[in-house]
C-alpha positions in Angstrom: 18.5 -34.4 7.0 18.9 -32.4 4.0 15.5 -32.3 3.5 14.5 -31.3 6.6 17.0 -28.3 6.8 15.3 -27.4 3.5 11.6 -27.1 5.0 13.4 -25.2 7.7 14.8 -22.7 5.4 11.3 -22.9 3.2 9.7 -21.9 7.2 11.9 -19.3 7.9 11.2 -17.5 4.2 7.6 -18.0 4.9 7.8 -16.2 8.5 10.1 -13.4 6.8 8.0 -12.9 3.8 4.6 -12.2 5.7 6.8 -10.1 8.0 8.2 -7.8 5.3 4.6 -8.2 3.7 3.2 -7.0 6.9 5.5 -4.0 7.0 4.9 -2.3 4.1 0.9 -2.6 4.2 1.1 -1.4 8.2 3.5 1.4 6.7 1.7 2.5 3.7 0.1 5.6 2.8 -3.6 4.2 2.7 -3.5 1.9 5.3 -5.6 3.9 7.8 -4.5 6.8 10.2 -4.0 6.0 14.1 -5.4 9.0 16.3 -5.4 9.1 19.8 -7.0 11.8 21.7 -7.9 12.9 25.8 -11.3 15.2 26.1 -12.3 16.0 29.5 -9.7 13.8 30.9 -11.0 10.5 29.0 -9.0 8.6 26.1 -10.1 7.8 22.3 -8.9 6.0 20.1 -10.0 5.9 16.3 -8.8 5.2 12.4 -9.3 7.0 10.0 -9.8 5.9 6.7 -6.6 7.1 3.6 -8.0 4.8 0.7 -12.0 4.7 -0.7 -13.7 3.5 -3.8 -16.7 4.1 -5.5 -19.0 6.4 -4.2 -18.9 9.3 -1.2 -15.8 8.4 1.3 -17.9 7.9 5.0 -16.0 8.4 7.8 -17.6 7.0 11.1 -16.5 7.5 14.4 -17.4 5.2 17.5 -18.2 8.2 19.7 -20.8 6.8 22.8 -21.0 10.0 24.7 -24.4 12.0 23.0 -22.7 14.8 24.9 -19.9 15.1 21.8 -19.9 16.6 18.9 -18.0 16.1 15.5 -17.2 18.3 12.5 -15.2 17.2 9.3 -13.2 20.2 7.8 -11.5 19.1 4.2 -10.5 20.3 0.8 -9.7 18.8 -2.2 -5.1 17.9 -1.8 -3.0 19.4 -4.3 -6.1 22.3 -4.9 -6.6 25.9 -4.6 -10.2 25.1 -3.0 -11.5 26.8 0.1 -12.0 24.8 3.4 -15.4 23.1 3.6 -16.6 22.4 7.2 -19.7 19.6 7.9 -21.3 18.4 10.8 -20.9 15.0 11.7 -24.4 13.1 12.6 -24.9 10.8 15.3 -26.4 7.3 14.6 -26.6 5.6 17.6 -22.8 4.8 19.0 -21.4 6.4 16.1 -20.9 9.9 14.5 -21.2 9.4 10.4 -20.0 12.5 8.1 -19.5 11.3 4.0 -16.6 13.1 1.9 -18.1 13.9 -1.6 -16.3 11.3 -4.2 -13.5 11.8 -6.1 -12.6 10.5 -9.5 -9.6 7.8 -9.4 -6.1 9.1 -8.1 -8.1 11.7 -6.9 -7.5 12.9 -3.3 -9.0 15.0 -0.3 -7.7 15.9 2.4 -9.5 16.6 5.9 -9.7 17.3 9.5 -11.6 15.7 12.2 -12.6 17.6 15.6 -14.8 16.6 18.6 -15.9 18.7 21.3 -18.6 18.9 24.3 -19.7 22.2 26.0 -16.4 22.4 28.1 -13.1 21.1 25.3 -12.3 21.3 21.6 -9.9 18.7 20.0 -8.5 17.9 16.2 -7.6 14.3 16.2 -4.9 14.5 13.9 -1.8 17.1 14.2 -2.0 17.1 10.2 -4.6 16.4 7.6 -4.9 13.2 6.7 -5.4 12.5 3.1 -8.0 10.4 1.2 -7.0 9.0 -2.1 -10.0 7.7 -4.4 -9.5 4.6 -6.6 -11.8 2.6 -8.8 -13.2 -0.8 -7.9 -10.5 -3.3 -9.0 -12.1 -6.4 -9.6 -11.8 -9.3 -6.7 -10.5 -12.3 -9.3 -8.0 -9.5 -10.4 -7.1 -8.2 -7.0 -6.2 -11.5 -5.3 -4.0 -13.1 -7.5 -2.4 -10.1 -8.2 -1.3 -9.9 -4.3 -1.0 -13.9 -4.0 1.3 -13.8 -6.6 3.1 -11.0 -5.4 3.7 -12.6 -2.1 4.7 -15.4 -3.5 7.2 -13.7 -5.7 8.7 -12.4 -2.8 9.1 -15.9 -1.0 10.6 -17.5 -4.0 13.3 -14.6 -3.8 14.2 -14.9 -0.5 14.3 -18.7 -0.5 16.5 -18.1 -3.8 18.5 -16.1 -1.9 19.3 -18.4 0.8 19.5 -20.8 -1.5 22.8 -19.3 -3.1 24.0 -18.1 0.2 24.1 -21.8 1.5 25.5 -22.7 -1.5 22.9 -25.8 -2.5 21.7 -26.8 -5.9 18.1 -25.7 -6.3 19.8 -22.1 -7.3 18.6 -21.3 -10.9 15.1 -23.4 -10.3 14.0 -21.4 -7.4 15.0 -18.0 -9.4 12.9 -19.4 -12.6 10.2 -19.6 -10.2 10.6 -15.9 -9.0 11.1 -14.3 -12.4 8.0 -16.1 -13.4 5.8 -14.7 -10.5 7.2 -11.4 -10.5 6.4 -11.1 -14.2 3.0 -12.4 -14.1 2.2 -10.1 -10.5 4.3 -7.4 -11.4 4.5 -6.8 -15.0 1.0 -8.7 -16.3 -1.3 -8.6 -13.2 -0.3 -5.0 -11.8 -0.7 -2.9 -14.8 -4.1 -4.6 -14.9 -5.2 -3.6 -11.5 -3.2 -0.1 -12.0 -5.5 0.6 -15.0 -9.0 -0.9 -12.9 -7.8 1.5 -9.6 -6.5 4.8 -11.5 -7.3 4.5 -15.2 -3.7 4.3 -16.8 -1.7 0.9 -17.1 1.7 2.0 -16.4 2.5 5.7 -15.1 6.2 4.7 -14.5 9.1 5.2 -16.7 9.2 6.7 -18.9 5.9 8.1 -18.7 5.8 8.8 -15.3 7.1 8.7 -11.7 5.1 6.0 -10.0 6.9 4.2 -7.5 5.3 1.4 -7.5 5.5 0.8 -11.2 8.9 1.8 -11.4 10.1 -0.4 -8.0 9.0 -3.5 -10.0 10.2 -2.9 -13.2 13.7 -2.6 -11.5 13.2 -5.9 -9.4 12.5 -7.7 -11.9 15.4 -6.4 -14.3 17.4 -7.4 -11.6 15.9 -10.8 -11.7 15.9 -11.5 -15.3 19.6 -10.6 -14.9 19.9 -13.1 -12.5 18.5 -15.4 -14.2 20.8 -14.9 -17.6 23.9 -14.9 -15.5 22.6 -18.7 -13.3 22.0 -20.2 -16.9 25.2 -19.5 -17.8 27.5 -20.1 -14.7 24.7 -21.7 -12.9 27.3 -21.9 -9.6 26.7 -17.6 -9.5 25.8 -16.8 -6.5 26.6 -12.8 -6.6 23.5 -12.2 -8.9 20.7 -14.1 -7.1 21.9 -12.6 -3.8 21.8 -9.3 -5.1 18.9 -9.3 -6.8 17.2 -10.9 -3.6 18.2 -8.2 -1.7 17.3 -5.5 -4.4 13.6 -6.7 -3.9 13.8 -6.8 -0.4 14.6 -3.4 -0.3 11.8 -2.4 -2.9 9.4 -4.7 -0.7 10.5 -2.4 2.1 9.5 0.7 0.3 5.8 1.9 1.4 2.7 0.6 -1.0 1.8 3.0 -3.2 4.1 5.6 -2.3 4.2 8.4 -4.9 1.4 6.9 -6.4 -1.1 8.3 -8.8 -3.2 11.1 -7.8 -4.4 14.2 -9.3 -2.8 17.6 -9.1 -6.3 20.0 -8.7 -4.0 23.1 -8.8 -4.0 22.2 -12.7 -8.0 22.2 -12.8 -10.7 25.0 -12.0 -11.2 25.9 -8.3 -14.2 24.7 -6.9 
């Protein structure tokens, strides 16, 4: 019986991790922009792309109608630039317009309008931004977010686990500090430093926030940890420090992230 309530706690972390996971990517500032538009009475839907790698950024819209007509207006963010406006070019299904690359934490942000002979419409109510990032390496990228994820399991189930009161406290929190330093502190400086060419812009050398949201989850962790070796029936410490990275976890993926301020460099 105690076994099973255990897999039944293990199932619920499981359902609530990918949940929370799933929140923050859905919520994130390069997970790609919704936009919904009506010309000449008939709906469109399309996404439009916040995040690229090497080479120019293409944005393509599925646009069947050869009757209508797309332009891409953008400037470099955080710039002194003028607008630059390009025609979009139908292939097929699909008008196709490129946004010249940018170097890592670079950024650009655009406009997107449509028309036929009769309407004029700009998809989004704001620009949407673009940031630019290097190509981080897949056998870096994966078990960077594996372990991550798993990280995050480990604390919830930790957190149950001293909530319920059973014995598997301090284990399970060995198991998170361990992930959350090889994901966090090993792994994500790593992919940091493939993506945007720096391997910690958080304190103190900068205001990251996704550096800076780990380093603080896992000092609450390690603290934890040092407190459940020494009274190993705490259970204020692993509770809090659960819900600490819960909180972070809830906190948009590369929010305040790296990017380039153009203002600082010539106009172009």
């Amino acid at each position: 019986m105690k076994r099973f309530k255990s897999l039944l706690w293990w199932i619920f972390a499981v359902i609530f991790t990918i949940s929370i996971a799933s929140y923050q990517r859905l919520t994130g500032p390069t997970y790609p922009k919704s936009a919904l538009v009506k010309l000449n009475n008939k709906e469109l839907k399309f996404k439009l792309i916040r995040s690229h790698g090497d080479g120019d950024a293409e944005i393509t819209l599925p646009v069947p109608n050869i009757n209508i007509k797309g332009k891409i207006t953008f400037k470099r963010y955080k710039s002194y630039d003028s607008w630059s406006t390009v025609d979009m070019i139908r292939n097929g299904d699909y008008l196709i317009a490129s946004l010249p690359h940018q170097p890592p934490a670079g950024k650009i942000e655009y406009i997107v309008s449509l028309s036929d002979d009769k309407q004029q419409v700009i998809l989004t109510p704001e620009p949407v931004i673009i940031r630019f990032t290097g190509e981080v390496p897949i056998y870096i990228l994966i078990p960077h977010i594996l372990i991550m994820f798993l990280a995050m399991l480990f604390s919830t189930r930790t957190g149950i686990e001293a909530i319920i009161k059973e014995q598997k406290t301090y284990i399970y929190a060995v198991w998170t500090v361990v992930l959350l330093f090889l994901g966090g502190i090993v792994l994500g400086p790593i992919v940091q430093y493939y993506a945007f060419g720096a391997f910690w812009t958080g304190w103190p050398f900068g205001t990251d926030l996704t550096d800076n949201k780990t380093l603080v989850a896992f000092i609450f962790w390690l603290i934890a940890l040092v407190k459940l070796r020494k009274h190993p029936e705490n259970r204020l410490w692993p509770i809090l420090a659960s819900i600490v990275l819960l909180i972070i976890f809830l906190i948009p993926h590369s929010a305040l992230g790296s990017e380039i301020d153009h203002t600082k460099t010539p106009k172009i």
